[in-house]
Every structure is written in structure tokens, then in C-alpha cells.
C-alpha positions in Angstrom: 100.1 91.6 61.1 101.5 88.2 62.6 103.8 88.5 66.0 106.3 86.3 66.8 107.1 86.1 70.6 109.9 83.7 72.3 109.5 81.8 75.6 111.3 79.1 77.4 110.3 76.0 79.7 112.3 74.1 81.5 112.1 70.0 80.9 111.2 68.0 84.0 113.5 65.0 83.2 117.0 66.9 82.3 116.8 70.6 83.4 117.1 71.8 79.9 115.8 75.1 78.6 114.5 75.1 75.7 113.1 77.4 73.4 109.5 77.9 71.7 108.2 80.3 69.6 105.0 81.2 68.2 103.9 82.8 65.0 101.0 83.9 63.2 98.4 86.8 63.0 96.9 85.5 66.5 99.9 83.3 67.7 98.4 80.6 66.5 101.1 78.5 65.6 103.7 76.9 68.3 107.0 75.8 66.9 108.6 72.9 69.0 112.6 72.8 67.9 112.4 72.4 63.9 108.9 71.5 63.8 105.7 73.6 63.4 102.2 73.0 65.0 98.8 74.8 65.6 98.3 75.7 69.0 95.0 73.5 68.9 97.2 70.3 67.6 98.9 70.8 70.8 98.3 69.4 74.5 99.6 69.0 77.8 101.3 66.5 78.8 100.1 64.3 81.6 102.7 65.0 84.1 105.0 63.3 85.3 108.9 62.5 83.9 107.5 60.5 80.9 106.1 63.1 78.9 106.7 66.6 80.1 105.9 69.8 78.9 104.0 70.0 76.2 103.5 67.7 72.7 101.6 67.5 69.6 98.7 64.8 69.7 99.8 61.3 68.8 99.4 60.0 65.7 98.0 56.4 64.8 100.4 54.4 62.8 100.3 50.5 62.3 102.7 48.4 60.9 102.0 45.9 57.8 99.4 43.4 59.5 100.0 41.2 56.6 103.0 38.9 57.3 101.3 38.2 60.7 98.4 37.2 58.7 100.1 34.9 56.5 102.2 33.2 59.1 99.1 32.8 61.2 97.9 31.1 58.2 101.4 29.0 56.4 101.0 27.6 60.3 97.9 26.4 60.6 98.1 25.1 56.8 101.1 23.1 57.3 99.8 21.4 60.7 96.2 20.1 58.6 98.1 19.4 55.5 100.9 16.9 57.0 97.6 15.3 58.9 95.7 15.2 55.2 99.2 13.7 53.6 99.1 11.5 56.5 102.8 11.8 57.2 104.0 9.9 59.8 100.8 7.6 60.1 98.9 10.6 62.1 95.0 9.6 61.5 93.7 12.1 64.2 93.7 15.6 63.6 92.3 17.2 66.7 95.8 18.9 67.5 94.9 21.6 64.9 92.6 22.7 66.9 94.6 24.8 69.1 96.2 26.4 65.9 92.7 26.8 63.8 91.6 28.6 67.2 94.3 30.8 68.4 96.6 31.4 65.5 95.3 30.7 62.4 92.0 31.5 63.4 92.0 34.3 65.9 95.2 36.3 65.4 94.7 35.9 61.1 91.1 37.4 62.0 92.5 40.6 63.8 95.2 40.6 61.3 92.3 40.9 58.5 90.5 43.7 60.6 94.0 45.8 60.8 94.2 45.5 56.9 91.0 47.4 56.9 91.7 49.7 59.5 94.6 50.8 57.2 92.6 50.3 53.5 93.6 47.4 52.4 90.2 46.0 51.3 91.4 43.1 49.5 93.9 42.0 52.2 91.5 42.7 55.4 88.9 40.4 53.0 91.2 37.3 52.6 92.8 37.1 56.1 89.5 37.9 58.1 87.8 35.3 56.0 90.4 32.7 56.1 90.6 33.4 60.2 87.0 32.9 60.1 87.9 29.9 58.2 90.1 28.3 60.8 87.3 29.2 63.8 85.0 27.4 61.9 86.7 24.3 60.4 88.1 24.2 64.1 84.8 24.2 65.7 83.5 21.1 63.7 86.2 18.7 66.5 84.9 20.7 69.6 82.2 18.5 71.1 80.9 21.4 72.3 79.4 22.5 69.5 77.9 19.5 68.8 78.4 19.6 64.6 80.4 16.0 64.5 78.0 14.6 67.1 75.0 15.3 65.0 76.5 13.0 62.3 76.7 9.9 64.6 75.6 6.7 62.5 75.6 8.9 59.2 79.8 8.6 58.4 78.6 9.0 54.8 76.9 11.9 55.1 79.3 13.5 57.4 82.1 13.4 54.9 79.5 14.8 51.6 79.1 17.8 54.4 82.5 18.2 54.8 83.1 18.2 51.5 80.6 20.8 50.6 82.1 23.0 53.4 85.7 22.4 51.4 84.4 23.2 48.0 82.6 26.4 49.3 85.9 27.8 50.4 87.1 26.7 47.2 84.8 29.2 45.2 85.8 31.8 48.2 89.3 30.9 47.4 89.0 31.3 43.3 87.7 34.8 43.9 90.9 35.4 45.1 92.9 34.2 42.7 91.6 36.1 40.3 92.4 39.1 41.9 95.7 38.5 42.3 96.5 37.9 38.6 98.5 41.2 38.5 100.2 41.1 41.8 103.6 39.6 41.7 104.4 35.7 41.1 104.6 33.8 44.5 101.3 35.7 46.0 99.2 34.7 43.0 100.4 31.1 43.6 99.6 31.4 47.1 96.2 31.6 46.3 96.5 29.4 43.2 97.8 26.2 45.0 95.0 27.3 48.2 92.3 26.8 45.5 93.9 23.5 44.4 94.2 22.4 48.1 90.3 22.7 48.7 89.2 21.2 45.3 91.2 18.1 46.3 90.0 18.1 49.8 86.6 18.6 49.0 86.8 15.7 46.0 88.5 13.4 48.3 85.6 13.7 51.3 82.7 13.6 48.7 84.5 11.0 46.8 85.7 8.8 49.3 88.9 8.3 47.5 92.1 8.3 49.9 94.6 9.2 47.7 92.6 12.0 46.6 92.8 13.8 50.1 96.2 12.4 50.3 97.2 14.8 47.6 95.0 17.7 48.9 97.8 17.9 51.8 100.6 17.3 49.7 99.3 20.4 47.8 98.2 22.1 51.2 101.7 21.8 52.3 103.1 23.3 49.2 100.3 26.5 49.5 101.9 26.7 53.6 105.2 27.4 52.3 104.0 30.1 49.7 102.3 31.6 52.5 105.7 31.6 54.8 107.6 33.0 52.0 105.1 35.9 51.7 105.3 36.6 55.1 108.8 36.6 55.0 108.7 39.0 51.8 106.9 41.1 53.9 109.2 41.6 56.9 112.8 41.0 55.6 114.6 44.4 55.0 118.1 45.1 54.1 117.9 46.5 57.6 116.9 43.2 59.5 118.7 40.5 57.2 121.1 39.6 54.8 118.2 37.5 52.9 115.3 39.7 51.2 112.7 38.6 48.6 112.9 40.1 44.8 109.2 40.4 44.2 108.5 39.2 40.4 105.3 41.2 39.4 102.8 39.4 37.2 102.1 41.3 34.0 99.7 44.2 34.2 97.2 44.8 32.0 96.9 48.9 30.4 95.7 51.7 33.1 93.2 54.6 32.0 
């Protein structure tokens, strides 16, 4: 036969009385206001005014990692792209590094693990590798690591290298695109004009040909923009802002 027996406690931070109950066969169950919990879900509190009394066990909820991930990346993009597009003149690009490392690189990274923390295999795959990406492509102007240095003399070879890295990310990169082919309209051409970016770049360093790079970061700076307006898809609400993004889904083949 289940009892039901009443008791009060008194809150530390507003001298309220309130009341609890618990039901069940053994009094297993507490209930806290409205809501109901087993006694075994339940724990003290730590003291203090913070949290006093007693309180179910937290639960772990994240946010969407995703528009942090893309911003980390639409960043990073759009700093390389105007130095590929040689806007302005700019013939150095060592002031991505920064970026590559610390945005695009190590906060798209942790992005990529919370997308697998929550089950998002295919987003957890793209932004960790495309972190990974930034670390890496960053890591070839540290001298530290000593990659450009052991080119010295060989220019030529240097760029067929760098070119190979380009269209390796490019194959990464069609994988991609291929799975988004029934995800909505601006994320598949997120990916779409990525993959373009990194067969031009990687053309234009094993070709030699300028303009070919040239329009590598025209089309990088294009595929930065695609990835801001995802991110921004992702965090604008009727709640935040009088601007939200209509998704427009790509069409979707039959389901089982």
C-alpha cells in the first residue's frame, strides 16, 4: 500500500516554508512543488545561500555548437581568401595565423567535439576536421615547425606540396558535399563553393598560374559568406531579432 506523508523545510535564502511530499509503496518518490522525483535522483545541496535545501541532480544540456563552428570558420575563410584575391596588394599571409590557430582552428575543433558530444556525427566530422584544418595549414608559417624551412632552394616543389595538401582537402571537402544534397539550399552551397575554393587553390599552386589562385579566393570569399549566413541561420530567433533565415530544403529523396 503506498503512504503519502507531508513535511516542510524552511529555505535558507528567503525564510519560506515550503512544502514536500512523498509518495509511493516505500516513500520513494519526493515531490518538489509541481514536480516529481525519485528519492535517489535527489541530493543535497552543498550549503550555503546558493543552493539550499535539497535538488534533483543537474542535467547536462548544450546549446547548438554549430553556429560557433561556422563563424570560427566564415572568419578564418574570409581573412586567407582576401590574401588569395590579393585585395589590397597584401602578398604576405602570415596574419592568418592567429585566426587558423585560435579561432578557426582551435575553437571550430572544440566546436566539432560538442557536435559529437550531442550526436551530430556529421557536424562534429566537418568542423573538427576543418579546425584541424586551420591548425595544420597554420602550422606550415610557424618557423617552428620547420615545414617551409625544409623547402628552402626548392620554391617549386614547395608549391606542388602545397598544392597536394589543397587538393586532399578537396576530396575531404566533396565527401561533404555529397552529404548535404538533401539538407536545405545555402548549407549544400557552403560546402559546394568550399570544394570549388580548394580545387582552384590547389590548381593554382601546382600550376603556377596566378590568376588561377586569384580566383580560388574570390570563390573562398564567396564560401565565407555562406558560412556566416549559416551561422547566423543558426542563432537568429524571432526572440533575438527582427531578421531570421527561411531555410529552403533541398529535395529529398523517398524514406523506407
Amino acid at each position: 500500500m503506498s503512504s503519502n506523508s507531508n513535511y516542510s523545510i524552511k529555505s535558507e535564502d528567503d525564510n519560506a516554508t515550503k512544502n514536500i511530499t512523498f509518495s509511493g509503496d516505500d516513500n520513494e518518490y519526493i515531490h518538489l512543488g509541481k514536480n516529481k522525483y525519485l528519492k535517489s535522483d535527489i541530493q543535497e545541496a552543498f550549503g550555503g545561500t546558493l543552493n539550499p535545501g535539497t535538488s534533483p541532480y543537474p542535467v547536462n544540456k548544450f546549446g547548438n555548437p554549430a553556429p560557433l563552428g561556422l563563424s570560427a570558420f566564415a572568419m578564418t575563410t574570409f581573412i586567407l581568401s582576401m590574401y588569395n584575391a590579393q585585395a589590397m596588394g597584401i602578398t604576405v599571409p602570415n596574419v592568418v595565423v592567429g585566426s587558423a590557430c585560435m579561432y578557426g582552428g582551435g575553437i571550430q575543433f572544440l566546436a566539432g567535439v560538442w557536435e559529437l558530444a550531442i550526436g551530430n556525427t556529421f557536424g562534429g566530422t566537418a568542423l573538427s576536421s576543418y579546425g584541424a584544418f586551420w591548425l595544420s595549414y597554420a602550422s606550415i608559417f610557424i618557423d617552428s615547425f620547420g615545414i617551409s624551412s625544409a623547402y628552402d632552394g626548392e620554391d617549386a616543389m614547395f608549391e606542388n606540396a602545397v598544392g597536394f595538401y589543397l587538393l586532399g582537402w578537396a576530396i575531404v571537402t566533396l565527401m561533404f558535399v555529397l552529404t548535404t544534397t538533401k539538407a536545405t539550399v545555402m548549407f549544400f552551397l557552403l560546402f559546394f563553393f568550399l570544394f570549388i575554393t580548394f580545387i582552384l587553390l590547389g590548381a593554382g599552386a601546382l600550376t603556377g598560374i596566378n590568376n588561377i589562385s586569384r580566383a580560388g579566393g574570390i570563390f573562398g570569399v564567396i564560401t565565407s559568406f555562406l558560412g556566416w549566413y549559416n551561422a547566423f541561420a543558426g542563432v537568429a530567433t524571432p526572440v533575438n531579432s527582427y531578421i531570421t533565415a527561411k531555410p529552403i530544403p533541398l529535395p529529398r529523396g523517398k524514406t523506407e
